[in-house]
C-alpha positions, 0 to 999 in steps of 0.5 A, spaced: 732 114 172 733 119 167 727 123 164 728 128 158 725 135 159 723 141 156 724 148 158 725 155 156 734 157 155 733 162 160 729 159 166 734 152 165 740 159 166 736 161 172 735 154 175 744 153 174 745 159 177 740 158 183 743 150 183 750 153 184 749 157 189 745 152 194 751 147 192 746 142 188 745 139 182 739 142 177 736 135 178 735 136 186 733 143 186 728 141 182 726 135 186 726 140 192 721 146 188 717 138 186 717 136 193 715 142 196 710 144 192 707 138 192 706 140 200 704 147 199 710 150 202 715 155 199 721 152 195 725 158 196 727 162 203 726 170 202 734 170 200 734 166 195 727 169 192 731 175 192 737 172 188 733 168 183 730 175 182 736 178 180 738 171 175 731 174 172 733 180 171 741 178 167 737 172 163 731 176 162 726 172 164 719 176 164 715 170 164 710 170 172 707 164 173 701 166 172 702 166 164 702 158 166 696 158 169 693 153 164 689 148 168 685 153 172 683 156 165 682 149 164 678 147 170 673 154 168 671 152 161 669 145 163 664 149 169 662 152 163 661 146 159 657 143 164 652 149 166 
């Protein structure tokens, strides 16, 4: 099933870079990241880790996950909505 999805330029380049070195498609690497977050396991082996740091740095990405962590900003406000 095809499905659009919206992403930052240079973490789409990472996510091609990082395909291509696993021999994967973009669609099953991100099945893979889904599935495994989803377990609560490492999507990526140190090796990887250490190659996708260096896309980061040739695409210039400085964004961390943590600059993403809306829904633990969300499940805060509504604490302190409730009292």
């Amino acid at each position: 099933m095809r499905r659009g999805l919206t992403l930052d330029s240079r973490i789409l380049k990472i996510l091609k870079a990082t395909a291509a070195l696993e021999d994967v498609s973009v669609s099953e690497l991100l099945e893979r990241i889904v599935l495994r977050a989803l377990e609560g396991t490492a999507a990526f082996s140190e090796d990887e880790l250490k190659a996708i740091s260096k896309f980061r740095a040739i695409y210039g990405l400085t964004a961390k996950a943590v600059d993403f962590d809306y829904i633990e900003t969300w499940e805060n406000l509504n604490k302190q909505s409730m009292g």
